[in-house]
Every structure is written in structure tokens, then in C-alpha cells.
N, C-alpha and C positions, 0 to 999 in steps of 0.2 A: 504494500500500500504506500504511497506518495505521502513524503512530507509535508502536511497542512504549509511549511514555511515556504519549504522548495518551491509549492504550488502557486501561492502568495509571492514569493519575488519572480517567479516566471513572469508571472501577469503582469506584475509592474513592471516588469524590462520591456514585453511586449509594448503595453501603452506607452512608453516613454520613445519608444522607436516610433509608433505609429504619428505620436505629438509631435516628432524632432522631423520626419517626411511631411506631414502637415504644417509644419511650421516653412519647412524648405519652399514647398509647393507655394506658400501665399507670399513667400518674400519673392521667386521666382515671378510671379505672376504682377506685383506691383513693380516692380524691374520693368518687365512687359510693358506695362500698363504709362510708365516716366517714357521710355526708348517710343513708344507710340504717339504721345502726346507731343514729345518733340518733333520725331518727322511730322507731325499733323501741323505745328507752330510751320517748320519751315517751310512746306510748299506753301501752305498758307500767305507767306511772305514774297515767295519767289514768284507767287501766282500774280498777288497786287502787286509787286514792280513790273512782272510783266506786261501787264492790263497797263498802268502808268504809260511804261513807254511805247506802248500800241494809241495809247489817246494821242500823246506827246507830238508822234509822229505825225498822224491825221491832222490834227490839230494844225503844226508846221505845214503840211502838204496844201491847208485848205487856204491860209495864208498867206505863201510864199506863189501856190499856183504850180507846185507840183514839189518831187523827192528826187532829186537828182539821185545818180550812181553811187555817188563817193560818199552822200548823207546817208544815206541807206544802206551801207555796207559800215560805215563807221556808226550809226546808230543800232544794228546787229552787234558789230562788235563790244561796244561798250556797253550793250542790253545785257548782253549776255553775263556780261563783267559784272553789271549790278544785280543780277537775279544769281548769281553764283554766292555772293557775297552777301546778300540776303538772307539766302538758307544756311552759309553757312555762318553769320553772326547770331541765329539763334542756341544759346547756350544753357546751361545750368545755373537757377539763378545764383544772385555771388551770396556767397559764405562769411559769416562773419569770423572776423581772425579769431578768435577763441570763441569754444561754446557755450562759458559764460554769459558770453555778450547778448545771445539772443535770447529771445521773447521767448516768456516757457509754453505760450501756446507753439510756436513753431519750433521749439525745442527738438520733442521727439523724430521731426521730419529732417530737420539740420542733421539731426544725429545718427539717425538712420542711414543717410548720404556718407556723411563722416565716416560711420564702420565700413561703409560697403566699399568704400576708399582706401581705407585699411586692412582690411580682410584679406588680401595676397601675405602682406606682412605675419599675418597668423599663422599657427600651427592647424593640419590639417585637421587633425584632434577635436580642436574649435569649433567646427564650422558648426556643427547642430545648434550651439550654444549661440553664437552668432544669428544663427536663424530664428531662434526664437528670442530673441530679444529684438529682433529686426520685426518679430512678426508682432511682438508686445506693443514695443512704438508706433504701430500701424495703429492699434487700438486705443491707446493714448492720445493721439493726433486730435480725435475726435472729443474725446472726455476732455483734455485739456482748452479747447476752444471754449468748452463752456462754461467755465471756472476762472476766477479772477487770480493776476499773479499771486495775489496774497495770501489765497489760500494753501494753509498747511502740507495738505500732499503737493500744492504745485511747488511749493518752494522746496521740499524734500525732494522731488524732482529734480528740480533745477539743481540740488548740491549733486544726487547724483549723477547725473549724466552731464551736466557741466564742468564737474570737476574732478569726482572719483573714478567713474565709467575713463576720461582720456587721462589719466594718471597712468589708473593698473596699465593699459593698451601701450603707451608709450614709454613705461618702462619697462617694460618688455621688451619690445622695437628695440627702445636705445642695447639691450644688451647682445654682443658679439652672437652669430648665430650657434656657432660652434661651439657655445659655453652652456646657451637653452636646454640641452640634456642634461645639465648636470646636475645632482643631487644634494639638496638645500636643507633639507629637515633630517634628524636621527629616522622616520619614519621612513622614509625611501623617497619622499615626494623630489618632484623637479621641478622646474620652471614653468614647464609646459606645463602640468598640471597642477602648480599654484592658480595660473594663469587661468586653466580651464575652471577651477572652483571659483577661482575670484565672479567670472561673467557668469556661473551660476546661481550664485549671489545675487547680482544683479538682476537677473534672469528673474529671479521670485520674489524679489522687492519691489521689480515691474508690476508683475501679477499682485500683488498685495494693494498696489498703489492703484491698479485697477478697479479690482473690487471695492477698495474703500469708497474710487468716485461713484462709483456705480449704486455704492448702498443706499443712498437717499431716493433713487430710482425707485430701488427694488422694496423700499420700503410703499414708498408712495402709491408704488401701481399694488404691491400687497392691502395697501387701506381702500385704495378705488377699489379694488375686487369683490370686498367684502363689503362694502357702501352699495355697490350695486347689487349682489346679491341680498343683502339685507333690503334694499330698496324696492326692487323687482321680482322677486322672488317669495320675499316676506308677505306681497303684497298679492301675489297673484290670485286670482277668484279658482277657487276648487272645481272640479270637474263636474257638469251636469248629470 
């Protein structure tokens, strides 16, 4: 017969695999979702300067009495030039030089970008970790728009991912790659998986900071529930 326990952390590895592909999958997918919306920005752009220098020209042609050879190969030219430069001057917006700096409603999305910038830098080891803290911040984005800086979890927030979150990351980084294996604690631990415990940490301080925003929700649509069923329900005429 199967150890009650064995059976119990089976399950939990399974789930935590299932969470850490799920987690993969929605970072993947808003990836997607940036890489889209910018080729959408630049034709966008490459389209209205084209259209520009299609009026431009007409316009010239209906005034001057016609498009000579040389205007019209050098307004190709240089069309071209501006619809090139168009699409490609649409970029990511800009960053601010520390993540302190920004707004903790757009915290979680600065920061998101940040890791994903970082992430070559990591150990492969990482990456689930990574993923789900990428997929926390996704969740975040939203919760934190609608709370004022002041509040408690957003300022808890903002120390960690403004200042603790790019610490652990960066000293890391800064240290030699070829030294990252090696063994720091009497325990066996290393670097890499300092590293990794550390963004697990963070990983479930995310989640905690979630739920908290959430609970006044959860509370509210819990007392609507029972308001209307006390309401409607309490009230309804018995069957004929």
C-alpha cells in the first residue's frame, strides 16, 4: 500500500508542474500579445505616412499642373525613406532608470519588461520561477490601477519589486559566472539556488499581495450574495 505522504507530495509536484506550464503559457502569450500590438503601432504609422505622401503629391501635381520624372522618383525615394523610419521608430515605451522611480500602478508592467530583459542573465533552473512571477505581475497590473499609491500592499509592493526583487537579480549578475556553482551555506546550497529560493519568495509575496487586494472584493460580492438571496429568495410567493 502507498504512503499517505509519498501520495501527498506526488500531487503536489504534479500541481506545481502543471502551475509553473500554466504560468509559462500566459507569460508566452502576453509576449505575443506586446510583439503584436507593436507590429499593429507600426504599419499603423507606415500606412498614415504613406497616405501623407500620396495626398502631398496630388496635392503638388494639382498645383504645379503636373509631377515631373525627377519629382516623382525622388518623392518614391524619400517616401519610402519616411515610411521605413516610421515603422521603425515605433518602440518600447522608455523605462525609467530605476524601478523605484515608477508609478506602482505601472510598476508591475515596468517590471515584468525588466525580468524579461534579464532573464538570459539567469540560470536555467529559474525560469518557472520567473514565469510565475511574470504571470503574478500580469495580475497585479490590474489590482494595482485600482488602489491609490498609499495604500499598504501598494507600497509593500513598490519596496519589493522596486528594490528587493532588482537587488537579489543583480547580484547575482554582478557575480563571475564560473563562481555561481559554488557552495555558500554548510547545507550544500549555491548560488543558483539561493537565487532560485530568493524569486520564490517573491513569487508568494506576489500571491499574498494579490489576495489581500482582492479581499475586499471577495468580501463585498460575498455580502451582495446573501443580500440578494435574503432579498429575492426570502421573499419569493410559495408554489400554487
Amino acid at each position: 500500500m502507498a504512503d499517505p505522504g509519498d501520495v501527498i507530495a506526488r500531487n503536489d509536484e504534479r500541481l506545481a508542474r502543471l502551475s509553473a506550464g500554466e504560468a509559462a503559457q500566459r507569460v508566452r502569450a502576453r509576449r505575443r500579445q506586446r510583439t503584436t500590438e507593436k507590429f499593429g503601432k507600426r504599419v499603423k504609422r507606415a500606412t498614415l505616412t504613406a497616405l501623407l505622401i500620396i495626398v502631398s503629391l496630388i496635392t503638388w501635381g494639382l498645383i504645379s499642373g503636373g509631377i515631373g520624372t525627377t519629382v516623382l522618383i525622388l518623392a518614391i525615394l524619400f517616401g519610402s525613406m519616411a515610411v521605413m523610419a516610421a515603422a521603425i521608430s515605433v518602440g518600447d515605451p522608455p523605462e525609467p532608470r530605476n524601478l523605484t522611480d515608477a508609478p506602482a500602478a505601472a510598476l508591475p508592467a515596468v517590471t515584468e519588461r525588466w525580468l524579461d530583459r534579464r532573464r538570459r542573465e539567469l540560470p536555467r533552473l529559474a525560469a518557472p520561477q520567473v514565469d510565475a512571477i511574470s504571470a503574478k505581475l500580469a495580475t497585479l497590473e490590474g489590482q494595482l490601477a485600482q488602489v491609490g499609491p498609499a495604500d499598504p500592499v501598494a507600497q509593500d509592493l513598490s519596496r519589493l519589486l522596486g528594490r528587493h526583487l532588482p537587488e537579489l537579480v543583480e547580484r547575482y549578475t554582478r557575480i563571475p559566472a564560473d563562481q555561481r556553482a559554488r557552495t555558500i551555506d554548510s547545507d550544500g546550497r549555491t548560488l543558483e539556488t539561493t537565487l532560485i529560493e530568493g524569486l520564490k519568495v517573491v513569487e508568494a509575496e506576489l500571491g499574498r499581495a494579490s489576495d489581500e487586494l482582492a479581499s475586499a472584493d471577495r468580501d463585498a460580492l460575498r455580502v451582495q450574495g446573501k443580500f440578494l438571496e435574503s432579498r429575492y429568495q426570502g421573499d419569493a410567493l410559495p408554489p400554487a
